[in-house]
N, C-alpha and C positions, 0 to 999 in steps of 0.2 A: 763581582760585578763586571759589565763588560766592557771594554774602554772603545767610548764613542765619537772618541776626539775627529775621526777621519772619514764620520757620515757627511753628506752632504747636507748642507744646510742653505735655504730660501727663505729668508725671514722678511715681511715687511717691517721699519723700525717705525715711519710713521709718513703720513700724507699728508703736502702743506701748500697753501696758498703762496706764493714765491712773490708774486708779483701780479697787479693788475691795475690798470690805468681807462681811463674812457674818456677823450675829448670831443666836443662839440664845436668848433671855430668857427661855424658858420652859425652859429643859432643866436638869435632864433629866426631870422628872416630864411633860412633856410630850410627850415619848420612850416611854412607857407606854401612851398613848391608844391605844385601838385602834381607831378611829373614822379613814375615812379625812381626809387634809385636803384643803382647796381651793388652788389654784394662780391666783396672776393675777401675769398679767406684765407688764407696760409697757413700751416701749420709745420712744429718741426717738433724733432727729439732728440735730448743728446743725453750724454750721461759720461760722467766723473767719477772717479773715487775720489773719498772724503776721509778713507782711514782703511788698515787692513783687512778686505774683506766687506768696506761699505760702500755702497755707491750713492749721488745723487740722480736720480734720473728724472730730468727734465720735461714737459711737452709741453709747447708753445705753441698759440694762436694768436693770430693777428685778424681784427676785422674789420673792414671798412667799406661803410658806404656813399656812394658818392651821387647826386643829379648833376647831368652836367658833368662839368670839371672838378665840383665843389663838394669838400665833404660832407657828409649828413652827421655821423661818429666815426671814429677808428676806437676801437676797442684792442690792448693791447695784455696779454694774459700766460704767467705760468705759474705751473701747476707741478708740485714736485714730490719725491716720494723718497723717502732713505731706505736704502736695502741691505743688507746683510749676505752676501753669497761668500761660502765656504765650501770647500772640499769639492766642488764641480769639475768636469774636464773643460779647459781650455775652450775646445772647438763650440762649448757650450754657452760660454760667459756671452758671447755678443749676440744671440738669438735671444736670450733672457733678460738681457739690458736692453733691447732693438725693440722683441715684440714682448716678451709677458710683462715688464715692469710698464711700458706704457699703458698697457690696456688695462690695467689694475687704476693707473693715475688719471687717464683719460675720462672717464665718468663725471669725475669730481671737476674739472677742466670745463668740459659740458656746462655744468650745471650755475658754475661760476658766471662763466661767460654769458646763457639767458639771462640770468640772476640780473644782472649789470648792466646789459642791454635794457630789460624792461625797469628794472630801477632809474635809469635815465629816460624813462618817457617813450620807451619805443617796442613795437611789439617784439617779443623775446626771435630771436636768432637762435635757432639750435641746429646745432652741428651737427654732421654725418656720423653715422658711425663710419669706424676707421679701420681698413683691415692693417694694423700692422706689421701681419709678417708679409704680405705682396711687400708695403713700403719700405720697409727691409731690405728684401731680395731685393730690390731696384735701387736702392743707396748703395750695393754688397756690388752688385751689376755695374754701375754706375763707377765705382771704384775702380774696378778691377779692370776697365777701358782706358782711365786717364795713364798718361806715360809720368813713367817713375820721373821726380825731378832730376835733372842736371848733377851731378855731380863735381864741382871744377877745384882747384886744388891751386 
């Protein structure tokens, strides 16, 4: 038999709801307005190891709408996923953590996020899709400009 110790291995181990919150402070006289509201969304990724070879990878959404000054909701939401990478090359681990494990997590993320929105009274908010590896390349880009810190001794 052949010993497979030093294949590569890409495992998802599972995909989890991390965190989700949704407040209203201004309701319900802000439910009245008739004034449409604005929408801005944020969204981020990061990723951890959690054990030899497992990572958590992260992706977060923030959503808030506001009339005026005043909030309507902030919807706040992550979405996360355990991975298994083994026996990969190096220059590999951060394009796999950056863009494939998001895009695997980010669906479920989505789906959360309407979910919660119109579960609180409001017509659902559904998210772009997301090209992950441009936003990659432009955090990798974005890095590689800031000057190394100070060194002082």
């Amino acid at each position: 038999m052949a010993d497979n110790s030093q294949d590569p291995v890409f495992q998802i181990q599972r995909v989890y709801l991390k965190d989700l919150s949704l407040e209203q402070p201004n309701s319900p006289a802000i439910l009245l307005e008739a004034e449409q509201p604005t929408v801005d969304i944020q969204l981020g990724v990061d990723a951890q190891p959690v054990a030899d070879g497992i990572f958590e990878v992260t992706v977060s959404a923030t959503v808030q709408t506001k009339v005026k000054d005043k909030t309507v909701f902030l919807v706040e939401a992550k979405q996360a996923g355990i991975f298994e990478l083994r026996n990969l090359p190096q220059d590999q681990m951060g394009p796999i953590l950056g863009i494939a494990c998001p895009q695997i997590v980010y669906p479920y993320l989505r789906g959360n996020v309407a979910d919660v929105i119109q579960r609180g009274g409001f017509p659902p908010v559904h998210l772009a899709e997301i090209n992950f590896q441009a936003m990659y390349e432009q955090q990798q880009a974005q890095a590689a400009v800031q000057p190394a810190p100070a060194v002082t001794q």
